[in-house]
PyMOL Python script that loads the backbone (N, CA, C, O; Angstrom):
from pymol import cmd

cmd.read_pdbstr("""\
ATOM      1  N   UNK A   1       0.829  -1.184   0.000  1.00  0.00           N
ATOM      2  CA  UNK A   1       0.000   0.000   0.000  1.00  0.00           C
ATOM      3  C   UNK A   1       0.880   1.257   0.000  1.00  0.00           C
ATOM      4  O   UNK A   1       0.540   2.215  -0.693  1.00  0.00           O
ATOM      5  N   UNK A   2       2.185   1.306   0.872  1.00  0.00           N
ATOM      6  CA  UNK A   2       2.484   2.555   0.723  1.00  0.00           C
ATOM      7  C   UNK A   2       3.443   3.078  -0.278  1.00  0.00           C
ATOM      8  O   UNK A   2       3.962   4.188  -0.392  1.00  0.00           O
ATOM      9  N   UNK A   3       3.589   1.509  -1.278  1.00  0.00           N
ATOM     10  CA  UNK A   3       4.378   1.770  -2.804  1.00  0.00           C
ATOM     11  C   UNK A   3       2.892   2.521  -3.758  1.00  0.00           C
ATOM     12  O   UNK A   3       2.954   3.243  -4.753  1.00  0.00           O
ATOM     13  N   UNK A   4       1.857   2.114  -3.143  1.00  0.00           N
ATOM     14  CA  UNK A   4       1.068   2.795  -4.142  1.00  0.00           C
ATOM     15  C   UNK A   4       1.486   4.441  -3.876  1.00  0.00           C
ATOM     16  O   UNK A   4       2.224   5.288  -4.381  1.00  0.00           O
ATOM     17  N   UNK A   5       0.765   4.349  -3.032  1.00  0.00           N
ATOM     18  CA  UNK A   5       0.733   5.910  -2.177  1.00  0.00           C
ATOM     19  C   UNK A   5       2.411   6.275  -2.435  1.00  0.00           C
ATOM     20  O   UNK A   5       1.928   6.038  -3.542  1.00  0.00           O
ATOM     21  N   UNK A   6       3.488   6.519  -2.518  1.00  0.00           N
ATOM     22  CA  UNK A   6       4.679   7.058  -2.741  1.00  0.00           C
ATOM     23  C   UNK A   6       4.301   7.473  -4.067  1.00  0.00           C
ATOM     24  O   UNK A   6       4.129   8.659  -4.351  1.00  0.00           O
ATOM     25  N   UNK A   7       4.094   6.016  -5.328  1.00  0.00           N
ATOM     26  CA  UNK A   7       3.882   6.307  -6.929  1.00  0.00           C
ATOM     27  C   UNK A   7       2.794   7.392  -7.127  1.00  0.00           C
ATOM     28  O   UNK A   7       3.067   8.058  -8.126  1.00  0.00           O
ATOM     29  N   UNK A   8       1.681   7.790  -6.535  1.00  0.00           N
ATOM     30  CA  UNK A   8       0.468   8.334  -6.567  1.00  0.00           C
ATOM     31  C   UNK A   8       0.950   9.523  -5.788  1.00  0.00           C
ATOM     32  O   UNK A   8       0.039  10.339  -5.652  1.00  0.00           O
ATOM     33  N   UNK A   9       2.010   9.871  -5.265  1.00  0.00           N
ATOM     34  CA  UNK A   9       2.582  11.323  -4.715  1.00  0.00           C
ATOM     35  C   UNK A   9       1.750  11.882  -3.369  1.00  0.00           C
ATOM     36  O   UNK A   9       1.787  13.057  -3.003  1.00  0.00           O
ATOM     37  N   UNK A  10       0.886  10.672  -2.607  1.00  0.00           N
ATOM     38  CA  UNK A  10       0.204  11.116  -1.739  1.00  0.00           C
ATOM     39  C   UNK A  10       0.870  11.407  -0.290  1.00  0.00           C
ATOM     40  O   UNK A  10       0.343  11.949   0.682  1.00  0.00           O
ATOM     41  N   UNK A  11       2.401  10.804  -0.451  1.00  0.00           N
ATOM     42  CA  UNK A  11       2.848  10.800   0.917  1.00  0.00           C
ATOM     43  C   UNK A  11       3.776  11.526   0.876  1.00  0.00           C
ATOM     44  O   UNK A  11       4.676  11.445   0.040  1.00  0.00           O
ATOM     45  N   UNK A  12       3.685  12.509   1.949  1.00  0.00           N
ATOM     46  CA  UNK A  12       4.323  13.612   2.733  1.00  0.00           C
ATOM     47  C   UNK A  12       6.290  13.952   1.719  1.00  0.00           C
ATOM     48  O   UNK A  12       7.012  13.031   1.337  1.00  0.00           O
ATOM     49  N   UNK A  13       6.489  14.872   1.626  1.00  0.00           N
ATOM     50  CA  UNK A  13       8.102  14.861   1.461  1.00  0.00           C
ATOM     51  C   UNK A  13       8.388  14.778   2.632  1.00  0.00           C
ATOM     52  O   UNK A  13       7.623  14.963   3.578  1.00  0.00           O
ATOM     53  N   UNK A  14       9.999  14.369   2.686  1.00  0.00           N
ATOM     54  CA  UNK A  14      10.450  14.255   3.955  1.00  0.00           C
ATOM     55  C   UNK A  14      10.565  15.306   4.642  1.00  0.00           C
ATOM     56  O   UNK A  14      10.728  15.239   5.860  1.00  0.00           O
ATOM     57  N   UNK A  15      10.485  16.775   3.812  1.00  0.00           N
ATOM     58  CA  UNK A  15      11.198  18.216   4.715  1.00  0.00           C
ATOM     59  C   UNK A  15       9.709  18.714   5.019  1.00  0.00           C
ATOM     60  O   UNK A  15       9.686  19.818   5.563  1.00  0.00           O
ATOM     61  N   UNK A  16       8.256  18.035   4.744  1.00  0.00           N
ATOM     62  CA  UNK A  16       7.193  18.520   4.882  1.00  0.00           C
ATOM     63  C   UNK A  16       6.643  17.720   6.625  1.00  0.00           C
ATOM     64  O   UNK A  16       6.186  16.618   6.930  1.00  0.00           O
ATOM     65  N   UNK A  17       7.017  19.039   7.452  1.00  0.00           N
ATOM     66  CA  UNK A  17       6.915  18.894   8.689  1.00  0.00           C
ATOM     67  C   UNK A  17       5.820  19.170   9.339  1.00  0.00           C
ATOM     68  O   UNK A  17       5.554  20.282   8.882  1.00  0.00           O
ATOM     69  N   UNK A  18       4.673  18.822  10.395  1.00  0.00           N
ATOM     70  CA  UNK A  18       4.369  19.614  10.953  1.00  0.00           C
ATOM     71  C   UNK A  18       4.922  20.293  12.183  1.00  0.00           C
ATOM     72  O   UNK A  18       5.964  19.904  12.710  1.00  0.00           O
ATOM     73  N   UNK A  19       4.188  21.353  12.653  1.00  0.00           N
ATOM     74  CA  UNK A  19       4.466  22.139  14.044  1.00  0.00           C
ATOM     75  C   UNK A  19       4.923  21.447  15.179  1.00  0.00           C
ATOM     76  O   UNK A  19       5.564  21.874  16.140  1.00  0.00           O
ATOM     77  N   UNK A  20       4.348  19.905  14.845  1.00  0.00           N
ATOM     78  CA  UNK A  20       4.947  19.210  16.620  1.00  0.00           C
ATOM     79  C   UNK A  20       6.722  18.430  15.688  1.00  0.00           C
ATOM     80  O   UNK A  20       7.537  17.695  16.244  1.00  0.00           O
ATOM     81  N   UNK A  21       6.770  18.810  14.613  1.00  0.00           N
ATOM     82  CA  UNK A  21       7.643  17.899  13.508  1.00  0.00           C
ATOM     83  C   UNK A  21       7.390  16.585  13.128  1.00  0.00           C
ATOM     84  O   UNK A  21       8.279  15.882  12.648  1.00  0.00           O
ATOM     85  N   UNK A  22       5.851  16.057  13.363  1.00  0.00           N
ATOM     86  CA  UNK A  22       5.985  14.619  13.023  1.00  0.00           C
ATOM     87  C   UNK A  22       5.547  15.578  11.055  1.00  0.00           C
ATOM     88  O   UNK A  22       5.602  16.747  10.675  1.00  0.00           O
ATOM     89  N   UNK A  23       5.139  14.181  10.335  1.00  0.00           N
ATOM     90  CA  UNK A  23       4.827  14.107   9.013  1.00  0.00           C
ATOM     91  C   UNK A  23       3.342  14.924   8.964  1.00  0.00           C
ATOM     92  O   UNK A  23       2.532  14.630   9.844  1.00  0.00           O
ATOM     93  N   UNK A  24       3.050  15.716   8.183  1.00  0.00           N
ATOM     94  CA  UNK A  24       1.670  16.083   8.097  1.00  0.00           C
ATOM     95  C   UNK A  24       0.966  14.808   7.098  1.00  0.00           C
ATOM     96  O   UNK A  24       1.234  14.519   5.932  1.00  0.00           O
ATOM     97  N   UNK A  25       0.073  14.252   7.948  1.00  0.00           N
ATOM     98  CA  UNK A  25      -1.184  13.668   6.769  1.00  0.00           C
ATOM     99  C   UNK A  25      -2.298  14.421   6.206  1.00  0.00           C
ATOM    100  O   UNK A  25      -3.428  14.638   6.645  1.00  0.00           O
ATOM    101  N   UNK A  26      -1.625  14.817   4.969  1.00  0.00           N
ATOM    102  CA  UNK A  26      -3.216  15.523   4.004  1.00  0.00           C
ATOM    103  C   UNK A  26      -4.685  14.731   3.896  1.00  0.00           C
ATOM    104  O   UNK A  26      -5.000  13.564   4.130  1.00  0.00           O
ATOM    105  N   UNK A  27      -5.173  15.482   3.600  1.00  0.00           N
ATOM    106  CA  UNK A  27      -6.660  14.856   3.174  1.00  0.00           C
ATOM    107  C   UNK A  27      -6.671  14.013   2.246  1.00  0.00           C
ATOM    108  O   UNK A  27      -7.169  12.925   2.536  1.00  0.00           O
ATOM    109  N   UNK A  28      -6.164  14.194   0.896  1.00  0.00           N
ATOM    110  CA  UNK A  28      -6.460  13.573  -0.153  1.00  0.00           C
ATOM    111  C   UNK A  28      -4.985  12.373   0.461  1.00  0.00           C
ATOM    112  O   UNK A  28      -5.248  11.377  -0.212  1.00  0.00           O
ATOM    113  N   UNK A  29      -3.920  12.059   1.162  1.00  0.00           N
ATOM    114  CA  UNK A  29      -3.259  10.866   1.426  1.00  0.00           C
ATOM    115  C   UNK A  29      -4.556   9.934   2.311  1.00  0.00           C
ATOM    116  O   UNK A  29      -5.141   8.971   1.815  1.00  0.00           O
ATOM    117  N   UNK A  30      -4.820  10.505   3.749  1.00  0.00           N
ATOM    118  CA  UNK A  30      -6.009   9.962   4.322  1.00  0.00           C
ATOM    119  C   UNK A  30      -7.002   9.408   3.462  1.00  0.00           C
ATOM    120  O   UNK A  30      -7.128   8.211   3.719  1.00  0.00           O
ATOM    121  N   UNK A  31      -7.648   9.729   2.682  1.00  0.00           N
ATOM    122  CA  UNK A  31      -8.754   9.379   1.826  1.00  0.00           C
ATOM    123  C   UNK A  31      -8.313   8.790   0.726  1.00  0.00           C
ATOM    124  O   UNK A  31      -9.262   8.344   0.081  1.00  0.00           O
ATOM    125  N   UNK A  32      -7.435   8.622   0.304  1.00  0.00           N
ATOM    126  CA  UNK A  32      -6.415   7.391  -0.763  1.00  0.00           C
ATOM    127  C   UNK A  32      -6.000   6.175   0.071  1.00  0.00           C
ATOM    128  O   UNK A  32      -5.895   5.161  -0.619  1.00  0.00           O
ATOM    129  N   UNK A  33      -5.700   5.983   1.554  1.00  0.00           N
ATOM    130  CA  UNK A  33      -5.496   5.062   2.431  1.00  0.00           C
ATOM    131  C   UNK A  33      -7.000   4.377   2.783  1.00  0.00           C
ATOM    132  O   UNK A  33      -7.282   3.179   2.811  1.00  0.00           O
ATOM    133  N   UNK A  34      -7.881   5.556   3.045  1.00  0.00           N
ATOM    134  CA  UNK A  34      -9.282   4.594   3.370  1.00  0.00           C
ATOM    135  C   UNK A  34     -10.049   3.769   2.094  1.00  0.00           C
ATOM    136  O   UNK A  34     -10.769   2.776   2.204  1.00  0.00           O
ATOM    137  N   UNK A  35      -9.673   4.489   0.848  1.00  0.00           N
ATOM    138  CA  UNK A  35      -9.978   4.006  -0.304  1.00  0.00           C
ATOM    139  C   UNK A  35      -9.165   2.676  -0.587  1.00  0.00           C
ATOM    140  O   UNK A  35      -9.714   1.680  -1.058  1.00  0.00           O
ATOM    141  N   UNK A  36      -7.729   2.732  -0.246  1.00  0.00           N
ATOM    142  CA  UNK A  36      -7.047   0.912  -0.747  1.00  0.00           C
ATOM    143  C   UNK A  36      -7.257   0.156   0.794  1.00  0.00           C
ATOM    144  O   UNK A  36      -6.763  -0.945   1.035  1.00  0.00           O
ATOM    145  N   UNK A  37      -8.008   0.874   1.711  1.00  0.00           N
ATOM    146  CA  UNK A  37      -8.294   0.167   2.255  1.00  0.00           C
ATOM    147  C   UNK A  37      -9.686  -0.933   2.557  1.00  0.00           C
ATOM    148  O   UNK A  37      -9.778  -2.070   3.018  1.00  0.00           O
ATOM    149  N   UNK A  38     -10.402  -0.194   2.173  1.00  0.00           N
ATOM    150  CA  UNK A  38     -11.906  -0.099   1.392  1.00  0.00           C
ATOM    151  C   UNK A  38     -11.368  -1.371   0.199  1.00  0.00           C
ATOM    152  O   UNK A  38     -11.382  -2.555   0.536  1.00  0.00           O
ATOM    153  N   UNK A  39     -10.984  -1.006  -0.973  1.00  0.00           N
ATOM    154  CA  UNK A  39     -10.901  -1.849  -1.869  1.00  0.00           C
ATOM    155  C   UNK A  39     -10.012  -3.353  -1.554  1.00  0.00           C
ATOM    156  O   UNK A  39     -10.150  -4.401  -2.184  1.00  0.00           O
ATOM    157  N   UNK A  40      -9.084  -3.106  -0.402  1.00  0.00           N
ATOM    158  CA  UNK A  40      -8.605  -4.849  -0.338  1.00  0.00           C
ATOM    159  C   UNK A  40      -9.662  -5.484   0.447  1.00  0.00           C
ATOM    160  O   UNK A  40      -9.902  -6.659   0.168  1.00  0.00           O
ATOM    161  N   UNK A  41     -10.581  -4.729   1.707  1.00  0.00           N
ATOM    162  CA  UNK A  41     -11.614  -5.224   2.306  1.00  0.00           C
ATOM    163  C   UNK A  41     -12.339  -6.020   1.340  1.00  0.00           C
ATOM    164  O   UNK A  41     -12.621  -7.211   1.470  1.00  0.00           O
ATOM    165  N   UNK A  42     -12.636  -5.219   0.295  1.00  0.00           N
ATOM    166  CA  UNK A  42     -14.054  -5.907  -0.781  1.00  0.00           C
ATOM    167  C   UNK A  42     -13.272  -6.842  -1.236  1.00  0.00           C
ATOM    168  O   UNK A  42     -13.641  -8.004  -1.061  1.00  0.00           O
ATOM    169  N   UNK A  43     -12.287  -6.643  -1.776  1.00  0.00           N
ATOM    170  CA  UNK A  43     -11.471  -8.511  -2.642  1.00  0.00           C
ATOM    171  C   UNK A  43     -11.417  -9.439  -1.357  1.00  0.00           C
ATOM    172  O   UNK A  43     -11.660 -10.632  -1.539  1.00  0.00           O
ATOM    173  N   UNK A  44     -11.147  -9.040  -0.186  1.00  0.00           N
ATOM    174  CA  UNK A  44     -10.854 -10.452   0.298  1.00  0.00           C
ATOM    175  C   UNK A  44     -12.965 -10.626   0.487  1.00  0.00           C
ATOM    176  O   UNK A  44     -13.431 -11.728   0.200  1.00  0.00           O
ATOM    177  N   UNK A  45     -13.685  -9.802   0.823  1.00  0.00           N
ATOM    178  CA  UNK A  45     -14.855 -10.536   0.902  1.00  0.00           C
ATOM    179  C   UNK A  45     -15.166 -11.084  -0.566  1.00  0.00           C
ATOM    180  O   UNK A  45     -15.489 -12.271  -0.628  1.00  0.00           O
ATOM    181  N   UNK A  46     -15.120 -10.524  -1.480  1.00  0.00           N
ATOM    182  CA  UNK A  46     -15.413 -11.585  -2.670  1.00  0.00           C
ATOM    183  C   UNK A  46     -14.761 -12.960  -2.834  1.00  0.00           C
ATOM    184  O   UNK A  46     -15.307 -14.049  -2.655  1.00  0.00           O
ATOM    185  N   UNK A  47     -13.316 -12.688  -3.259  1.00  0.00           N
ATOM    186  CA  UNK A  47     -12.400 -13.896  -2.562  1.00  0.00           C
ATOM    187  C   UNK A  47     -13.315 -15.005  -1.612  1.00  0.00           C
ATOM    188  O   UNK A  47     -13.751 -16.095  -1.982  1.00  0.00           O
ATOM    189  N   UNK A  48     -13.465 -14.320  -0.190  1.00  0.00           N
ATOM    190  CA  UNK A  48     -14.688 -15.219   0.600  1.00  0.00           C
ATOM    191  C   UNK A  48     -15.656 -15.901   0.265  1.00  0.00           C
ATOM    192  O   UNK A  48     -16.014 -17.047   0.536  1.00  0.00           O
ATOM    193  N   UNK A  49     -16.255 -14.699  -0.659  1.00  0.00           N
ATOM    194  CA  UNK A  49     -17.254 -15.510  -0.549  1.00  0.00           C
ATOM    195  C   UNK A  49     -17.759 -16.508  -2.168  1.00  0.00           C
ATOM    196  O   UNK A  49     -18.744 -17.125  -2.575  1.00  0.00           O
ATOM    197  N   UNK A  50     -16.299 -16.132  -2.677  1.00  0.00           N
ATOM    198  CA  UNK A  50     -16.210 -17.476  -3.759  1.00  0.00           C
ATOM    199  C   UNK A  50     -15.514 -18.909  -3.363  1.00  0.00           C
ATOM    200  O   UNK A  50     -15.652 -20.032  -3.848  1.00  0.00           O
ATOM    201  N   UNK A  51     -14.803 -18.470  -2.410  1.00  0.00           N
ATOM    202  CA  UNK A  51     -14.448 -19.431  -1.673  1.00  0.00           C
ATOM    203  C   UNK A  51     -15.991 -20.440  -1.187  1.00  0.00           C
ATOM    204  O   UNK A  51     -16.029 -21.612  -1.560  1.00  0.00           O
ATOM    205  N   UNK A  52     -16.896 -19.996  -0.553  1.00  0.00           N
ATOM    206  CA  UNK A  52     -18.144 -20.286   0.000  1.00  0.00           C
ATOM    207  C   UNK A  52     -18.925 -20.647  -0.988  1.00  0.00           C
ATOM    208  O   UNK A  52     -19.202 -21.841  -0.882  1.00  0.00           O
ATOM    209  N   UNK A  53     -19.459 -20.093  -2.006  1.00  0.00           N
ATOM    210  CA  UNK A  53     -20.113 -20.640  -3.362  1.00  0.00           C
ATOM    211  C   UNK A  53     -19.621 -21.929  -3.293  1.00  0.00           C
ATOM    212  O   UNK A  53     -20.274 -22.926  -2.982  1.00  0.00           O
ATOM    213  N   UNK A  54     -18.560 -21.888  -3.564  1.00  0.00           N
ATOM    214  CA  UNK A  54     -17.876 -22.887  -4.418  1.00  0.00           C
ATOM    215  C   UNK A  54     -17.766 -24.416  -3.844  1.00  0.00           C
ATOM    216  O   UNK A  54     -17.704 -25.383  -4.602  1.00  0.00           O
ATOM    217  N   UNK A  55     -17.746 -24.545  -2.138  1.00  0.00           N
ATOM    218  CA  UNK A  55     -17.559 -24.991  -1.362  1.00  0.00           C
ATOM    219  C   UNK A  55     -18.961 -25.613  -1.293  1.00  0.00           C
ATOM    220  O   UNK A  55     -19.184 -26.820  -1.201  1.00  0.00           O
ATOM    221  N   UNK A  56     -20.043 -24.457  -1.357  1.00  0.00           N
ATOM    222  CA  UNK A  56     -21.787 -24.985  -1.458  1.00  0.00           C
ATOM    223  C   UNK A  56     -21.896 -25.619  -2.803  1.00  0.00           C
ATOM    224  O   UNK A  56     -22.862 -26.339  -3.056  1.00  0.00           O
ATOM    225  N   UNK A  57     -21.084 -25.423  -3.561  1.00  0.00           N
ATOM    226  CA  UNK A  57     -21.532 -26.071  -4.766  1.00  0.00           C
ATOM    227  C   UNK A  57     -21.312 -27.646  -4.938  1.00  0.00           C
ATOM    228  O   UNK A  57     -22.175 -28.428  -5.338  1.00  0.00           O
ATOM    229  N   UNK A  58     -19.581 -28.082  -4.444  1.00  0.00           N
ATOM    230  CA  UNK A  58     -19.423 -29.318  -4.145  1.00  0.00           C
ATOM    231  C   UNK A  58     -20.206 -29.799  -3.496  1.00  0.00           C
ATOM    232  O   UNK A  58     -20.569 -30.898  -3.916  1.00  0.00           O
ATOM    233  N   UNK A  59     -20.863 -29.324  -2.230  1.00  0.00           N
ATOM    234  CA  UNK A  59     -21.537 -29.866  -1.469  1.00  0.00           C
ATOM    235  C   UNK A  59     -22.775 -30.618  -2.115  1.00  0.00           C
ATOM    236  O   UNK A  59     -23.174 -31.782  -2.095  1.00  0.00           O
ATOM    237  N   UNK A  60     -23.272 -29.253  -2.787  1.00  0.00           N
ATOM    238  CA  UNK A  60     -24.689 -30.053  -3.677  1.00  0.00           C
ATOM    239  C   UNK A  60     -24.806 -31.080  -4.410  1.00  0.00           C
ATOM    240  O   UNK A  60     -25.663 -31.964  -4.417  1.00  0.00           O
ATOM    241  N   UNK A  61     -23.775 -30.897  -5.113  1.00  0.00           N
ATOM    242  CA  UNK A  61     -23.559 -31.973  -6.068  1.00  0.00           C
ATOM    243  C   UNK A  61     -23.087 -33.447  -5.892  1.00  0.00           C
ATOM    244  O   UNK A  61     -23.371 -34.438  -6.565  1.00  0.00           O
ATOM    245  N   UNK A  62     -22.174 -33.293  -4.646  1.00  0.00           N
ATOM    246  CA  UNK A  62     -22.197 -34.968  -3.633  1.00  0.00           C
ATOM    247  C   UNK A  62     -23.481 -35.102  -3.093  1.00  0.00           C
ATOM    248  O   UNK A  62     -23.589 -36.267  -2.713  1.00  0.00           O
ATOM    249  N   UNK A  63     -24.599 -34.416  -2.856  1.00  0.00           N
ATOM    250  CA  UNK A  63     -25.869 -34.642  -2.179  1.00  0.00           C
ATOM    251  C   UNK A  63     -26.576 -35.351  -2.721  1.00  0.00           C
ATOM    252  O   UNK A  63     -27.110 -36.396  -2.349  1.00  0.00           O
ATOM    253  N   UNK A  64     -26.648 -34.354  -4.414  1.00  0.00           N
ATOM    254  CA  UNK A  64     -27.179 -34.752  -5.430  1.00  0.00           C
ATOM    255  C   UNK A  64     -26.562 -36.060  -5.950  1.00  0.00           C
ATOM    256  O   UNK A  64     -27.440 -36.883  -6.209  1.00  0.00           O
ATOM    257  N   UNK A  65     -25.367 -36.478  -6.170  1.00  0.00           N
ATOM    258  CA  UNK A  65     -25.090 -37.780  -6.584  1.00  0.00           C
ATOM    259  C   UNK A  65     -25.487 -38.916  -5.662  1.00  0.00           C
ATOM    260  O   UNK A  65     -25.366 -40.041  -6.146  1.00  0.00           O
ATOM    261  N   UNK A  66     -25.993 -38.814  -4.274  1.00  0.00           N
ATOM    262  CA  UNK A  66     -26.243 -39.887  -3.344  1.00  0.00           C
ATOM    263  C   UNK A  66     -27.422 -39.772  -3.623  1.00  0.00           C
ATOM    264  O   UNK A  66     -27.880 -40.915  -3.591  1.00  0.00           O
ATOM    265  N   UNK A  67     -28.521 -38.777  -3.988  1.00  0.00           N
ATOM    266  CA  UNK A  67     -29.909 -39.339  -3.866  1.00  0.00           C
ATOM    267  C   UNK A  67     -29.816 -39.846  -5.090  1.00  0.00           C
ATOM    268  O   UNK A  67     -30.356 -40.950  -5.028  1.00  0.00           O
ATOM    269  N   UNK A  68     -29.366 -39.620  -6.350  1.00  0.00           N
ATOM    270  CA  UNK A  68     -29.187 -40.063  -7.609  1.00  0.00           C
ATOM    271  C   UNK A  68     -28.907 -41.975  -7.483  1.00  0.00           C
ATOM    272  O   UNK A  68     -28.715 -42.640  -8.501  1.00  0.00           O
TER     273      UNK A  68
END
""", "prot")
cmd.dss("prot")
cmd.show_as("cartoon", "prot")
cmd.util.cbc("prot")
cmd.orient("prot")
């Protein structure tokens, strides 16, 4: 994530300080982090829940071959 964010220019230069001297986080870095964070959330639930389909599907189909 934070090779995206470096390539995408969202993260801080190093001489860009704030007042206490840690790193300032901008808005648009914050809201590019909740966004790839947001988007790996949704792949691993799809991921999941093809995992789960898929898993119900074997299932059926051994069900289906025993009443068969």
């Amino acid at each position: 994530m934070l090779n995206t964010l470096r390539s995408e220019g969202l993260l801080p230069a190093p001489d860009d300080v704030g007042f206490n001297g840690k790193k300032r986080w901008t808005l648009p870095l914050v809201e590019r982090i909740a966004q790839l964070v947001t988007e790996r959330e949704e792949e691993e639930c799809r991921r999941e829940t093809r995992e789960i389909l898929e898993r119900l599907r074997r299932r059926m189909e051994a069900e289906s071959g025993k009443a068969g």
